[in-house]
KOLMIZA-334998 format. One record per residue (C-alpha): x, y, z. Coordinates in steps of 0.25 Angstrom, whole numbers. Layout:
BEGIN
+-------+-------+-------+
|     u |     v |     w |
+-------+-------+-------+
|     X |     Y |     Z |
...
+-------+-------+-------+
END
This chain:
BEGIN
+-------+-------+-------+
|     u |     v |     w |
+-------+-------+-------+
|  -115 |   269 |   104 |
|  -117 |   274 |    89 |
|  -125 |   259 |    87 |
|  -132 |   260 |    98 |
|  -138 |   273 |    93 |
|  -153 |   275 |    92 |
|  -156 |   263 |   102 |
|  -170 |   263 |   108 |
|  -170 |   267 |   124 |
|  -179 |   256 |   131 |
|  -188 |   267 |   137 |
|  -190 |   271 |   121 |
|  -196 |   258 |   121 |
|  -209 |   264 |   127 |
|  -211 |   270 |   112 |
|  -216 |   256 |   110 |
|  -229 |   258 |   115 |
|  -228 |   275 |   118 |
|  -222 |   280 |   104 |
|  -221 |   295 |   107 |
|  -219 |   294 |   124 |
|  -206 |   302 |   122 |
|  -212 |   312 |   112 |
|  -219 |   310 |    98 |
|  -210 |   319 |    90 |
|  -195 |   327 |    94 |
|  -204 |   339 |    99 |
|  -208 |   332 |   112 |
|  -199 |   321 |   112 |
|  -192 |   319 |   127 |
|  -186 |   306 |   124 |
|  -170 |   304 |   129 |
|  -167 |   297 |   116 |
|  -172 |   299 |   101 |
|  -183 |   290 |    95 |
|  -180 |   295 |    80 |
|  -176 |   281 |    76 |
|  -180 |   273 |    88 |
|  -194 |   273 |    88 |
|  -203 |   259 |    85 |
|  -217 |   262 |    90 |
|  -226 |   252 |    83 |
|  -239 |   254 |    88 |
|  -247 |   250 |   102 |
|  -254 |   240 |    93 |
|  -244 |   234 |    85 |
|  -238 |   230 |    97 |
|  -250 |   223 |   102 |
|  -253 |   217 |    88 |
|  -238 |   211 |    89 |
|  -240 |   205 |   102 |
|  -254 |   199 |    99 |
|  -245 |   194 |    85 |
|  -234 |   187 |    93 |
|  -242 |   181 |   103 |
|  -254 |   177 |    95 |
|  -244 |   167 |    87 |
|  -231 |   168 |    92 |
|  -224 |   161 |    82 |
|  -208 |   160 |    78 |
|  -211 |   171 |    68 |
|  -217 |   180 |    79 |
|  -209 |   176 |    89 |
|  -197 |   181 |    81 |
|  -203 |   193 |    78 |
|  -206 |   197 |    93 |
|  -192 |   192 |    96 |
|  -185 |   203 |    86 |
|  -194 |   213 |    90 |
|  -188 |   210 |   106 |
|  -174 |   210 |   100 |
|  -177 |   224 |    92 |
|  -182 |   229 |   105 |
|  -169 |   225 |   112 |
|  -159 |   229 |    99 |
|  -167 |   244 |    97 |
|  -163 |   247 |   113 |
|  -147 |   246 |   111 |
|  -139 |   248 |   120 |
|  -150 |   248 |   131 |
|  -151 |   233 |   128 |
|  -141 |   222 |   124 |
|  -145 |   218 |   110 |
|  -141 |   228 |   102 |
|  -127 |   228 |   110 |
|  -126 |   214 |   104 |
|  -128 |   216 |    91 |
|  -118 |   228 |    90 |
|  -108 |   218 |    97 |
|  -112 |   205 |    89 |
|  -119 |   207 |    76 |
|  -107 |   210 |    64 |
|  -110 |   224 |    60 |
|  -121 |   228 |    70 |
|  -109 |   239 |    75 |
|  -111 |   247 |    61 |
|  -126 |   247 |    66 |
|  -134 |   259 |    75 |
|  -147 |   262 |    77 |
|  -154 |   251 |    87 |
|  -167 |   257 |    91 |
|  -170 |   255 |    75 |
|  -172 |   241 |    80 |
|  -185 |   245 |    81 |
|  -189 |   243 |    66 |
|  -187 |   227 |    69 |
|  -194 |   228 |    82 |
|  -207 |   234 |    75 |
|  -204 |   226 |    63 |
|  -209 |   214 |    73 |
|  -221 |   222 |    79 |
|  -227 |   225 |    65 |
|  -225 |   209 |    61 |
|  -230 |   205 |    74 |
|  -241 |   213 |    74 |
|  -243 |   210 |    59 |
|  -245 |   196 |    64 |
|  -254 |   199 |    75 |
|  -265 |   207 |    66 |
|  -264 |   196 |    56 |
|  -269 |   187 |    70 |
|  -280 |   196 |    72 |
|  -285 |   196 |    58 |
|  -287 |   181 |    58 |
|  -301 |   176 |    59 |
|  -307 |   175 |    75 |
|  -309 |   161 |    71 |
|  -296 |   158 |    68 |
|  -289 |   163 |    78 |
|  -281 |   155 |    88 |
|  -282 |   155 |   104 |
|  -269 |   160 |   105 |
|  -274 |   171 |    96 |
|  -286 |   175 |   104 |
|  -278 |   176 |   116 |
|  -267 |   183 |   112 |
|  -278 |   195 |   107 |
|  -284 |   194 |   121 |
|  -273 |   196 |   129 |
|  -268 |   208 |   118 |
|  -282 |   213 |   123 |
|  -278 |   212 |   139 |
|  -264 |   217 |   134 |
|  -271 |   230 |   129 |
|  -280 |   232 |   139 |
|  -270 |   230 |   150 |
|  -260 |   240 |   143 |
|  -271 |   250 |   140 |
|  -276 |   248 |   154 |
|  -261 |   252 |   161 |
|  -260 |   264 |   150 |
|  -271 |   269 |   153 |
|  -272 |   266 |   170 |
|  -260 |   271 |   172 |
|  -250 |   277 |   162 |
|  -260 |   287 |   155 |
|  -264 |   292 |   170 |
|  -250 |   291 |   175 |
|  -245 |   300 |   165 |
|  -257 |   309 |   166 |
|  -254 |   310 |   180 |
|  -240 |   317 |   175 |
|  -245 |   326 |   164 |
|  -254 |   331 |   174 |
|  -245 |   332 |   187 |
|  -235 |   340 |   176 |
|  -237 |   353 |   175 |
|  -224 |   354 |   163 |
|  -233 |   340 |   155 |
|  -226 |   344 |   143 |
|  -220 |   332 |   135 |
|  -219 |   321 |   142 |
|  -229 |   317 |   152 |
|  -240 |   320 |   141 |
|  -232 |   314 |   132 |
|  -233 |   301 |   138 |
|  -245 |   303 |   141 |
|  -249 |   304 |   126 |
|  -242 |   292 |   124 |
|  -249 |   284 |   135 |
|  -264 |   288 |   130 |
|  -260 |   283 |   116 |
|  -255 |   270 |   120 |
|  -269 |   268 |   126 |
|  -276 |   272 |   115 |
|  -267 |   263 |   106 |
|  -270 |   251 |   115 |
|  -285 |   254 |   118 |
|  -286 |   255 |   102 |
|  -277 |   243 |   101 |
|  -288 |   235 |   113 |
|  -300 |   239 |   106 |
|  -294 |   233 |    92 |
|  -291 |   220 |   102 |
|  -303 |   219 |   108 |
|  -311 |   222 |    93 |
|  -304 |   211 |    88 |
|  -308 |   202 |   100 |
|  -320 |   203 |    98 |
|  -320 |   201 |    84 |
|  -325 |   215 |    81 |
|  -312 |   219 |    72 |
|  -306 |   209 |    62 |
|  -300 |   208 |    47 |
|  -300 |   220 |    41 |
|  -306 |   229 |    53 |
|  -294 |   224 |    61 |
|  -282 |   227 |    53 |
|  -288 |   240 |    52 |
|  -289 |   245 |    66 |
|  -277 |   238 |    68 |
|  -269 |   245 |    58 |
|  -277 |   259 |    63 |
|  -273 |   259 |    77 |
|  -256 |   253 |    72 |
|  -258 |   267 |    63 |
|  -265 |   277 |    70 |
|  -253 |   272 |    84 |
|  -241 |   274 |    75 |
|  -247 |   287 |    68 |
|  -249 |   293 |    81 |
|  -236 |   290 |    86 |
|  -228 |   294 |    73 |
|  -235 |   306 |    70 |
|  -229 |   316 |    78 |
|  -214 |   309 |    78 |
|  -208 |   317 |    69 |
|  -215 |   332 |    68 |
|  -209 |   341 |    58 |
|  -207 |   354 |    64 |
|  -196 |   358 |    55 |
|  -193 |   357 |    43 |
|  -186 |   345 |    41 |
|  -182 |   348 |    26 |
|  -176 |   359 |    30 |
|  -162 |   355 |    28 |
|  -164 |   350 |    15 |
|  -169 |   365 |     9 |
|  -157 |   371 |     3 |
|  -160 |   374 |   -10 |
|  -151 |   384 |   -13 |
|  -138 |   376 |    -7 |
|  -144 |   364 |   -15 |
|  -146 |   371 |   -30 |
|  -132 |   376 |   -28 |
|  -125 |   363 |   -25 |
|  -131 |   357 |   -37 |
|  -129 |   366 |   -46 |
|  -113 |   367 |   -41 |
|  -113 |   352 |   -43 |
|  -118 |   352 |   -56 |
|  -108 |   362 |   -60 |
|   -97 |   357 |   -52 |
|   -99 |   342 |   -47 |
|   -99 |   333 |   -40 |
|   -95 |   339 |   -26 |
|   -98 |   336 |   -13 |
|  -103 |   345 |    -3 |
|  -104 |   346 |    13 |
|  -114 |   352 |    21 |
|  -112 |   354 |    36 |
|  -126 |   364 |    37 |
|  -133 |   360 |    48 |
|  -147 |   363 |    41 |
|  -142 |   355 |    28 |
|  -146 |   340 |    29 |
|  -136 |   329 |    29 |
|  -142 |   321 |    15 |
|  -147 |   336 |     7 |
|  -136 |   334 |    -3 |
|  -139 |   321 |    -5 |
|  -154 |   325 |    -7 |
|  -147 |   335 |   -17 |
|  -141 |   327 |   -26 |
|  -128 |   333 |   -19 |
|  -115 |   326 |   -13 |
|  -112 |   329 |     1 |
|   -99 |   322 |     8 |
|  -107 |   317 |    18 |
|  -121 |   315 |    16 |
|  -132 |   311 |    24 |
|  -127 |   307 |    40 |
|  -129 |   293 |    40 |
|  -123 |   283 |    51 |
|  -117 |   275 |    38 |
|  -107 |   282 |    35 |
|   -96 |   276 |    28 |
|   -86 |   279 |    38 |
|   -73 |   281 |    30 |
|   -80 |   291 |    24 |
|   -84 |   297 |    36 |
|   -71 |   296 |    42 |
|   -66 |   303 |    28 |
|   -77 |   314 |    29 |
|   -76 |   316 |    45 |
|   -60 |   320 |    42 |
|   -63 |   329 |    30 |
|   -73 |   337 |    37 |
|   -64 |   340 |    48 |
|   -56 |   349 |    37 |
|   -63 |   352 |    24 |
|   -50 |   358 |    18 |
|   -43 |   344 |    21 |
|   -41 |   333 |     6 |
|   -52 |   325 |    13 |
|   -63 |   336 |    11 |
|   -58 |   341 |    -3 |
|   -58 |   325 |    -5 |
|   -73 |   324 |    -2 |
|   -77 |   334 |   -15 |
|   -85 |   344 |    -6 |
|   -86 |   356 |   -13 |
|   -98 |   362 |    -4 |
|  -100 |   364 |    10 |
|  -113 |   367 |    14 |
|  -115 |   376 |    27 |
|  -123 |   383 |    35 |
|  -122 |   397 |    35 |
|  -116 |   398 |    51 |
|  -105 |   386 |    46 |
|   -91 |   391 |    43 |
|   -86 |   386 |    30 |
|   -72 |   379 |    30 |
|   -60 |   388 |    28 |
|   -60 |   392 |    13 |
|   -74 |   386 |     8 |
|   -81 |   398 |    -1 |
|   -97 |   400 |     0 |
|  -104 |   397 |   -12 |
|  -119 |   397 |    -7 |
|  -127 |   403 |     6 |
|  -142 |   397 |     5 |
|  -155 |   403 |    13 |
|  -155 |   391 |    21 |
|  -144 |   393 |    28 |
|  -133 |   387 |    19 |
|  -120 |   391 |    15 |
|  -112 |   382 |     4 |
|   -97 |   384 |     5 |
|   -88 |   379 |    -6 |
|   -75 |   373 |    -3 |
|   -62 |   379 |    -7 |
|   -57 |   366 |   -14 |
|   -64 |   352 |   -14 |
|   -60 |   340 |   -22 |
|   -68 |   335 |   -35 |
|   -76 |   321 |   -35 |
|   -63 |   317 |   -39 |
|   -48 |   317 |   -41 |
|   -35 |   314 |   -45 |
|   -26 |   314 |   -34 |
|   -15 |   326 |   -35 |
|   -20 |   330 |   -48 |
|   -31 |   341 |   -52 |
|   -36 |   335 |   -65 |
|   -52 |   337 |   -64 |
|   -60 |   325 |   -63 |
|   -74 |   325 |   -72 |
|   -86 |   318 |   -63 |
|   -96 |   313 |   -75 |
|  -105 |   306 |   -64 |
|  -107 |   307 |   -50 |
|  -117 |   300 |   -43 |
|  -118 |   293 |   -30 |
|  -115 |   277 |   -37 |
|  -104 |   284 |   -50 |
|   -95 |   293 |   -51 |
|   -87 |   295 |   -65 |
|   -76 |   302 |   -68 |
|   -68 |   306 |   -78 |
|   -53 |   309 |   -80 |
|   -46 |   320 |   -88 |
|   -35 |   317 |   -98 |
|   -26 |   324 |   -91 |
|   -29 |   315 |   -76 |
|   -15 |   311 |   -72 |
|   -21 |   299 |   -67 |
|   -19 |   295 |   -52 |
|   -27 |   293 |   -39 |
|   -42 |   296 |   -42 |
|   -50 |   301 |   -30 |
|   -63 |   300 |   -29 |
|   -72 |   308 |   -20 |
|   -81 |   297 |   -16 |
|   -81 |   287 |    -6 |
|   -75 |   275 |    -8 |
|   -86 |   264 |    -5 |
|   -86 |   250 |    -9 |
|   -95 |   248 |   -21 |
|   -86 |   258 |   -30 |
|   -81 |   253 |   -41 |
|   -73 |   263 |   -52 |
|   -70 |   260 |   -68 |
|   -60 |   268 |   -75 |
|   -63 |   269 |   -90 |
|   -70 |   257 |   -86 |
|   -61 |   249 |   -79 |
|   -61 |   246 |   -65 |
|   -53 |   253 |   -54 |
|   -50 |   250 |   -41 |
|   -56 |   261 |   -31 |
|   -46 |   264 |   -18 |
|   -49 |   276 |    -7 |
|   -45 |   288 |    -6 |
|   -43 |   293 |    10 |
|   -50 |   281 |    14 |
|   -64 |   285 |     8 |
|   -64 |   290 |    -5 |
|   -63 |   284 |   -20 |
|   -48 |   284 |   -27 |
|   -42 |   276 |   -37 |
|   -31 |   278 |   -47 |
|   -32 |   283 |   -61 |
|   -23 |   282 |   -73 |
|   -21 |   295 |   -79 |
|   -28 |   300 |   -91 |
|   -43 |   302 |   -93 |
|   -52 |   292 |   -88 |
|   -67 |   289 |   -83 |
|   -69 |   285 |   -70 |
|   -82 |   278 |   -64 |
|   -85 |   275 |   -51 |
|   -95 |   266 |   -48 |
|  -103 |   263 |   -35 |
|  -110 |   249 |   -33 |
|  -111 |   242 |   -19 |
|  -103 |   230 |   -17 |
|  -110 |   218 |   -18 |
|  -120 |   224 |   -24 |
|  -127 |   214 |   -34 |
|  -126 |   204 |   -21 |
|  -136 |   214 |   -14 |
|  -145 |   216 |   -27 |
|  -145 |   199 |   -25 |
|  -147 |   198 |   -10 |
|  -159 |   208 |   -10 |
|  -165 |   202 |   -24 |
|  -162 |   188 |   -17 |
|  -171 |   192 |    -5 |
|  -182 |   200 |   -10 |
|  -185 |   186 |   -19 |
|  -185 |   177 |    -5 |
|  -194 |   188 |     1 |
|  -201 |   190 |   -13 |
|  -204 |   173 |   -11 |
|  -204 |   173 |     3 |
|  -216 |   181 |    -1 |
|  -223 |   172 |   -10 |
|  -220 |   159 |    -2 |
|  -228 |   163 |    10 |
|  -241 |   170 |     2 |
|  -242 |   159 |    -5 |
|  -241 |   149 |     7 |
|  -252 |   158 |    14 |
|  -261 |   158 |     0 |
|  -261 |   143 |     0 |
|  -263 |   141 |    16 |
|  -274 |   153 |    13 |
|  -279 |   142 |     2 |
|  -279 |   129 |    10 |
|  -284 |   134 |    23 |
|  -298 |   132 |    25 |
+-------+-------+-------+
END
């Protein structure tokens, strides 16, 4: 069910061709199912441009092209279809995966290149066009009429008939109405660019531009009113007063971590802070042994494993009730209350033993520390998760890292006073650096190669 999520329902399908027939933004949206992320309109004429590219020389580039856009179609509906079931069964991985309907991107990935390929057909010369050529734009025209002919004779009055036989015509009858008399302005705009270029009246430069105009002005139309900002949407993110004190706290006091369960404080303000948050922005990656870690802390924040975590703050609303022994240290105007714990743990430790631990650096990729003469020596614990890539030098040696609880850094530590650094570097990284600096040289010549085979075929052909 969690892969499956944000699949496309195939009556969403209609968007294909009726962008906004559910509603155009969330204050008349009907629709049983969101279109947030699910949403691949391309235009009435890119999809006519596509067809015309396809069949005016179906080659095996094209062909493949149509294909994966058939197969996206099928993937983006889930589970209302097979193929996506398949690839969670079969393909290694796909299990870690959600999120079908964004099959879309590939599906109009292949309508902008087949539609790139059918422009380029109408911009060659009359005279060098091909008989399948000529065909292939005269039955686009029948096409075009027919379909504006059906939209127009019958949908448009069918759904006039309903508005008007309404009396409560609020959403969605006029809605789809809306929808229907722009489809048949898009395809009677597409049909009179047709019908120019069939009688030669548009071409070259002319033609490219009404092309692109009509592509423009029907995705403009459709997107303009997706997303209307009838609030505030940086609302969450304005605490200043909340803000000034954290930082000032942790440039007197850090690091810490804080945590903030207000509804009106966005997941990923700390990180937009400069600030650590034992948590974060929400995101479906989440390593899960540290969410495992964090789901148990949270149920008790007096427990080891919240003190473990090094969150001094909690940030509230002002109708949350703090933990039990948690001491207000700021109320804001916007509706913030920061609670301070009674007893949180440092950035790190010694385990059983109370010597302070200095931090000289902490940023998201280092963290040094530095070790006391008096430091008994013992198990070091880091609040930090442990996550392949860290690496940890001790006076400069190398040292081996183990895990604390099963999701923070902890390694052992003579006594005496020491420097400590941790050091993050993804594993294998100088194989990606290769691999990516590997491929943009075959695309980089890739490049090359086929503008200079179309300079000298540009140069030999009379």
């Amino acid at each position: 069910a969690d892969a499956s999520q944000f699949s496309v329902q195939p009556v969403a399908l209609v968007h294909l061709v009726l962008p906004t027939i559910y509603g155009s933004n969330p204050t008349d949206y009907w629709g049983a199912f969101s279109n947030t992320e699910i949403w691949g309109y391309t235009g009435v004429l890119a999809l006519a441009l596509a067809a015309f590219g396809l069949l005016v020389q179906p080659s095996r580039t094209r062909i493949f092209w149509s294909l994966l856009a058939a197969v996206a179609l099928l993937f983006l509906l889930g589970p209302f279809a097979s193929v996506h079931g398949w690839a969670y069964a079969f393909l290694p991985g796909y299990d870690r995966v959600r999120g079908a309907g964004r099959a879309f991107m590939v599906f109009d990935l292949a309508v902008a290149l087949l539609a790139g390929w059918g422009l380029a057909a109408l911009l060659c010369e009359r005279e060098r066009w091909s008989v399948r050529q000529a065909a292939a734009l005269k039955w686009g025209i029948v096409g075009l009429a027919g379909a504006l002919a059906v939209v127009v004779g019958f949908v448009i009055p069918l759904l006039t008939a309903n508005v008007v036989n309404d009396s409560e015509a609020l959403n969605r009858p006029v809605i789809a109405l809306d929808n229907a008399i722009l489809l048949a302005l898009w395809l009677a705009l597409g049909l009179a660019v047709a019908a120019a270029i069939w009688r030669g009246a548009l071409r070259g430069g002319w033609l490219a531009l009404a092309i692109f105009a009509v592509v423009v002005l029907d995705l403009f139309h459709a997107t303009a009113p997706f997303n209307p900002a009838i609030d505030d949407v940086l609302a969450g993110y304005r605490h200043p007063e909340a803000i000034e004190f954290l930082r000032e706290r942790y440039a007197a006091d850090g690091p810490f971590r804080i945590e903030a369960i207000a509804p009106n404080w966005q997941p990923n303000t700390a990180q937009l802070a400069g600030l650590d948050d034992i948590s974060g922005l929400v995101d479906p990656l989440a390593l899960a042994d540290y969410d495992g870690y964090l789901f148990r802390a949270r149920e008790d924040r007096a427990s080891e494993e919240y003190r473990n975590l090094n969150a001094r703050y909690l940030v509230a609303a002002v109708d949350q009730v703090p933990p039990a022994g948690y001491g207000e240290a700021l109320r804001t105007p916007t509706g913030l209350v920061i609670w301070e714990a009674p007893d949180p743990r440092p950035r790190a430790w010694i385990d059983g033993s109370d010597v302070p631990i200095t931090v000289s650096q902490a940023d998201p990729d280092r963290l040094t520390l530095t070790l006391p003469a008096d430091s008994p020596g013992g198990e070091l614990i880091v609040s930090q998760v442990s996550y392949p890539g860290w690496s940890a030098t001790l006076d400069g040696d190398d040292i081996e890292l183990n895990e604390h609880d099963g999701a923070l850094q902890s390694f052992d530590v003579p006594s005496g006073p020491l420097t400590i650094e941790l050091t993050f570097r993804p594993n294998h990284w100088t194989l990606y650096i290769s691999v990516t600096a590997i491929s943009a040289f075959i695309w980089l010549a890739a490049l090359v190669f086929t503008l200079a085979r179309a300079r000298r075929r540009s140069i030999v052909t009379p």
